[in-house]
KOLMI-447044 format. One line per field, with one value per residue (C-alpha): residue number from 1; residue in one letter; x, y, z. Coordinates in Angstrom, 3 decimals, always signed. Layout:
# residues N
i [NUM|...]
aa [a|...]
east [X|...]
north [Y|...]
up [Z|...]
//
This chain:
# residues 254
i [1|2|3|4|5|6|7|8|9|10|11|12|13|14|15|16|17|18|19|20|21|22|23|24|25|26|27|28|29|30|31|32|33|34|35|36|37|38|39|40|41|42|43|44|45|46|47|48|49|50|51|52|53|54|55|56|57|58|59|60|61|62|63|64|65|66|67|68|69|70|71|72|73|74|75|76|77|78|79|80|81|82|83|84|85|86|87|88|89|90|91|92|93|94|95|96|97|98|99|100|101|102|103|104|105|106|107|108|109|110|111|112|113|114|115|116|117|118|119|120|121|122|123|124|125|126|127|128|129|130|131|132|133|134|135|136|137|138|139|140|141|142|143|144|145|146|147|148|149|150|151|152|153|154|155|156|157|158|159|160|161|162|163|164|165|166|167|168|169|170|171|172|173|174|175|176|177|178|179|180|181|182|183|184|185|186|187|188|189|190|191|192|193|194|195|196|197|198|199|200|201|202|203|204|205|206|207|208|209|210|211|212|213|214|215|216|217|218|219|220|221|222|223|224|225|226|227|228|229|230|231|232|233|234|235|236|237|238|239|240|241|242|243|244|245|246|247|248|249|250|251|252|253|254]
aa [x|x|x|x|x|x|x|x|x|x|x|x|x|x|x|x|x|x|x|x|x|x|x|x|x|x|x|x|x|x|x|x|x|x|x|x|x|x|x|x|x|x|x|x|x|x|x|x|x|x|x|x|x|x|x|x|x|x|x|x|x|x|x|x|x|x|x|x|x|x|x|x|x|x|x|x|x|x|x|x|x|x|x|x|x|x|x|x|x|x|x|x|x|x|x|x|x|x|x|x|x|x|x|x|x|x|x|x|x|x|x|x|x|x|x|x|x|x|x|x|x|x|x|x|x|x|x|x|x|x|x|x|x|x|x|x|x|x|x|x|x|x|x|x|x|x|x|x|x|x|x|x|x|x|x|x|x|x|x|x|x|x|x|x|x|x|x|x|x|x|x|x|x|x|x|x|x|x|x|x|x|x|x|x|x|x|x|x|x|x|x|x|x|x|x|x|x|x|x|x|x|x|x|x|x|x|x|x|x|x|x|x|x|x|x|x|x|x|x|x|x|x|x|x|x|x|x|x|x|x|x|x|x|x|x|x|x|x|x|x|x|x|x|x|x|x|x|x|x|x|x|x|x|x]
east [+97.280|+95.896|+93.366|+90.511|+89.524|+86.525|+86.506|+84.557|+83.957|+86.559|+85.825|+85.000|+86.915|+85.315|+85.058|+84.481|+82.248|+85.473|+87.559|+89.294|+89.768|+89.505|+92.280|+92.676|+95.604|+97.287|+100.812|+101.702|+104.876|+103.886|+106.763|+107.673|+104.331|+105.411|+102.225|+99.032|+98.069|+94.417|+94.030|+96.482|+94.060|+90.923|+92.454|+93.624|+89.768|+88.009|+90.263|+89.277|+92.838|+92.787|+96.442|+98.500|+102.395|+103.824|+106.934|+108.691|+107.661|+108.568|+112.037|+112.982|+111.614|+108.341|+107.828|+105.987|+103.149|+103.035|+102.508|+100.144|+97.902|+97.482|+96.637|+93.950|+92.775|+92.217|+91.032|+94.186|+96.491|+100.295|+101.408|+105.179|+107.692|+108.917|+112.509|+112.902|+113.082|+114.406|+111.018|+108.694|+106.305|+102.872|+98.974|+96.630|+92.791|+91.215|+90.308|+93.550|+95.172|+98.722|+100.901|+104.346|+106.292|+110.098|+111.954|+114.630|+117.830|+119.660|+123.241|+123.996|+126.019|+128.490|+127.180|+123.579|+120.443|+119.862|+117.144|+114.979|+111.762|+108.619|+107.241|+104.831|+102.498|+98.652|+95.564|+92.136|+89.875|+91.409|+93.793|+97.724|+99.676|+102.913|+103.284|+106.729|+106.986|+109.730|+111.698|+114.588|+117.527|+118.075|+121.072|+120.667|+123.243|+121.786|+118.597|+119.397|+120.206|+117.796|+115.092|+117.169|+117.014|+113.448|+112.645|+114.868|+113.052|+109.745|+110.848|+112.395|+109.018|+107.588|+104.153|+102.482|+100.670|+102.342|+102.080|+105.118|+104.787|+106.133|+108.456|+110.334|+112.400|+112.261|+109.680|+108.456|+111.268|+113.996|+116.297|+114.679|+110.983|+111.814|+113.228|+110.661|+108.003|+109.687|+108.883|+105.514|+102.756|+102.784|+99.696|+98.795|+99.447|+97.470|+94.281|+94.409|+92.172|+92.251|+95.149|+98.411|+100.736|+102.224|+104.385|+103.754|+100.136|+100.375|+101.913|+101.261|+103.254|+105.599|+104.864|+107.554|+104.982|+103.678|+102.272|+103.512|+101.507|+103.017|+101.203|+98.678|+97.104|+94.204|+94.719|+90.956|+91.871|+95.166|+95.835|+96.043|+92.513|+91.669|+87.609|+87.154|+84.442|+85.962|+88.892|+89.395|+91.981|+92.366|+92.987|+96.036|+97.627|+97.987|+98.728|+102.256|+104.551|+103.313|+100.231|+98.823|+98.232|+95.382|+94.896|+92.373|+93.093|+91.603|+93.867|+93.568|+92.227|+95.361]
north [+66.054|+69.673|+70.081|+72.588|+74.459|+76.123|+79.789|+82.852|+85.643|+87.570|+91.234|+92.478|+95.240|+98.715|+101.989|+103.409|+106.594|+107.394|+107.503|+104.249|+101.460|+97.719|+96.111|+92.429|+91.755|+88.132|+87.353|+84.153|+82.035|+80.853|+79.105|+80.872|+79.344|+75.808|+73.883|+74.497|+78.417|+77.621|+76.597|+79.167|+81.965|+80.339|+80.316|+84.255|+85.079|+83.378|+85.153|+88.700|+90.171|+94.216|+93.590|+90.289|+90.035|+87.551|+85.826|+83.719|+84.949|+84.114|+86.029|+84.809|+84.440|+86.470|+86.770|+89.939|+88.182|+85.251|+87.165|+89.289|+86.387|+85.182|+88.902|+88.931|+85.369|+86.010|+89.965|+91.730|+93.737|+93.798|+96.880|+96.174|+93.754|+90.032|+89.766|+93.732|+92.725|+89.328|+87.548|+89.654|+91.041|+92.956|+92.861|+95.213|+95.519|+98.464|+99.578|+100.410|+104.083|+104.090|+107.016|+105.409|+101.958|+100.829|+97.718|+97.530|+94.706|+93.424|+93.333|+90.216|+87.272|+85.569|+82.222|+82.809|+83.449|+87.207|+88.804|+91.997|+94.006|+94.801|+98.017|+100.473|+103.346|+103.192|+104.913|+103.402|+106.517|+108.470|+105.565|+105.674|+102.594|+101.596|+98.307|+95.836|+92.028|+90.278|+86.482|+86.315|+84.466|+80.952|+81.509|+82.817|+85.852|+87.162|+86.922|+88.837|+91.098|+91.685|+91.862|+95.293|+96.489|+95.655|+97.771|+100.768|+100.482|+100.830|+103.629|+105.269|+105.181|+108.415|+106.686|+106.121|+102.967|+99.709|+96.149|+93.940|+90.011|+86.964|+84.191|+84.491|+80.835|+81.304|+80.025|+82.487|+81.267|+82.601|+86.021|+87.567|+86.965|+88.040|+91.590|+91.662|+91.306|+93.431|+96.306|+95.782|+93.872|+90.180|+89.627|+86.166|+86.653|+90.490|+88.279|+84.605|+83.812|+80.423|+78.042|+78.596|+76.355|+77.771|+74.762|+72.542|+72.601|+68.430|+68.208|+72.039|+72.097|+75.400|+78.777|+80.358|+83.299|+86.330|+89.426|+92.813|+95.576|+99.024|+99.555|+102.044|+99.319|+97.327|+93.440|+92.475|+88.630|+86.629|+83.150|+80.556|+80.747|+77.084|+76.694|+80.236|+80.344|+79.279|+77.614|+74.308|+71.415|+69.987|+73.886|+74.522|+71.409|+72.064|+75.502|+75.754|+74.632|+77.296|+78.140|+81.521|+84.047|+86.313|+89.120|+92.110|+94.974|+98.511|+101.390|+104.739|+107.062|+109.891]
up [+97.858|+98.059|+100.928|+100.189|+102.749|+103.789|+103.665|+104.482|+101.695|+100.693|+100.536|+96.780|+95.094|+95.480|+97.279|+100.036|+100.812|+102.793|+99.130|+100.531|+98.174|+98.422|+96.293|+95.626|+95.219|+93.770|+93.510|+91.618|+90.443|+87.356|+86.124|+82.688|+81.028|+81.500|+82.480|+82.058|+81.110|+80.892|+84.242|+85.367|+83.502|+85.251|+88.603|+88.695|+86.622|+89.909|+92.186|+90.827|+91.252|+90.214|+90.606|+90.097|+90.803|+88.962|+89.589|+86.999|+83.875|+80.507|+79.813|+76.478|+72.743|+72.408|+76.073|+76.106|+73.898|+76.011|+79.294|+77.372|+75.966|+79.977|+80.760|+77.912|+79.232|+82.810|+82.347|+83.336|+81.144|+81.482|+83.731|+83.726|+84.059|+82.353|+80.611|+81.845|+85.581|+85.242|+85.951|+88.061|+86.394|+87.123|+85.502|+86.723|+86.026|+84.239|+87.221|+88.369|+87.048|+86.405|+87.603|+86.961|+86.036|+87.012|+86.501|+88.576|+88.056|+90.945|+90.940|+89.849|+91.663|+89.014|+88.837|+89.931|+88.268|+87.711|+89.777|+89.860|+91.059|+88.664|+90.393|+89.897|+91.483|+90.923|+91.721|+92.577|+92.719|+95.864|+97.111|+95.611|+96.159|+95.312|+93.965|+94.246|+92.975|+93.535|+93.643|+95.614|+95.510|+96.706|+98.314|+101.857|+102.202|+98.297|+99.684|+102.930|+100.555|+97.972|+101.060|+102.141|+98.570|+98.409|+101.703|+100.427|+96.926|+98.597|+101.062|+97.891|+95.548|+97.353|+98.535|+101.700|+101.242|+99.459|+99.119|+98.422|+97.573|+95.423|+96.199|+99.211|+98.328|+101.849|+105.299|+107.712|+110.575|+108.175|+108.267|+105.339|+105.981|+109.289|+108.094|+105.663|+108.524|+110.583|+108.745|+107.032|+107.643|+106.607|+105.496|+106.244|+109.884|+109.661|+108.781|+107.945|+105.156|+102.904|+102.793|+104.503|+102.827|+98.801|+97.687|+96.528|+95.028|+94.828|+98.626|+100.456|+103.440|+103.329|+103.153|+100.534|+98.514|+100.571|+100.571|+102.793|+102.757|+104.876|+108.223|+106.990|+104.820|+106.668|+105.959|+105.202|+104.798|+103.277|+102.284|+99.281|+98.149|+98.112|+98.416|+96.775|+94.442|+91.153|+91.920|+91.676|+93.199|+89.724|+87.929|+91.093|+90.595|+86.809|+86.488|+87.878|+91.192|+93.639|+94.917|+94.401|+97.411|+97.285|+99.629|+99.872|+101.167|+102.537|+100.996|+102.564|+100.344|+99.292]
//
């Protein structure tokens, strides 16, 4: 059963007199479409994302429509991503200003499923960040891996800030969450916020969905936003098998 927690206010999107930008940020396995898209639009609408990575979705017949309709629904539009990356994708809010998109493939393991990043760079008024969602293998040594190739992708994008997330398929304790953490901030443990726990929304008890943000990027708060204004027990359980993390987060301004 999910447990709700009680939890403080999560800072709002907006900026700074200082050109800084808070960013909420959301990144979400929502499991090709296969359960139940209203509730998954209501959940992401209460969260207030201006940028939601999205891992698992749709890849085949008329999956860019699908992925648009649940940008439309929850007040995002689709930055980049789907069948083109092998799942990941990325919405954004009007509020974000895009500079640049890349979907990046994997190489690909004969037998296993195919992977890839969704990235991009934005702009909220003075603040650039460079943006990477991901879903990495199950298999330990691929994932090892692909969490290298994630960290060269975002030293490779030519920004100073970032933020990183999606589905680990993999606990804090393990090899790849620990090289991940080892060189950017995991932001849970920056500033706990919420719920800890990701799978499964009917029984939470491991963390396998995260968000990294470089070490120039203040953490305001972090965490599976059970008892946030808007989202319900009832709306988690039935929108897919993870549980979303939301995270806000003070950008430098450029």
């Amino acid at each position: 059963m999910l447990i709700v927690m009680a939890t403080t206010d999560l800072p709002n999107s907006g900026t700074e007199p200082d050109g800084s930008a808070v960013v909420r940020v959301l990144s979400y396995n929502v499991r090709s479409l296969r359960d139940d898209t209203a509730a998954l639009a209501r959940v992401i609408t209460a969260c207030a994302p201006d940028l939601v990575l999205v891992q698992e979705a749709p890849r085949f017949f008329r999956w860019r429509k699908k992925l648009a309709r649940l940008a439309a629904a929850s007040g995002q539009v689709l930055l980049t991503g789907g069948a083109t990356a092998a799942g990941p994708a990325i919405l954004c809010s009007l509020r974000a200003t895009v500079e640049r998109t890349e979907d990046v493939l994997l190489p690909l393991t004969p037998g296993l499923h195919r992977r890839g990043l969704a990235t991009a760079v934005v702009r909220f008024g003075a603040a650039r960040l460079g943006v990477v969602s991901c879903h990495l293998s199950l298999r330990a040594d691929e994932r090892y891996a692909q969490g290298g190739m994630l960290l060269d992708r975002l030293a490779g994008m030519g920004v100073e800030h970032a933020v990183a997330g999606g589905d680990l398929n993999e606990r804090p304790g393990g090899r790849t969450f620990r090289l991940l953490a080892d060189s950017l901030q995991d932001c849970r443990t920056a500033a706990p916020w919420g719920g800890e726990y990701t799978s499964t929304p009917a029984d939470p008890h491991q963390r396998i969905d995260a968000l990294f943000a470089t070490r120039g990027v203040e953490v305001l708060g972090c965490g599976v936003p059970d008892g946030h204004p808007g989202v319900t027990g009832t709306d988690l359980r039935a929108a897919t098998d993870h549980l979303p993390v939301l995270a806000a987060l003070r950008i430098p301004a450029a």
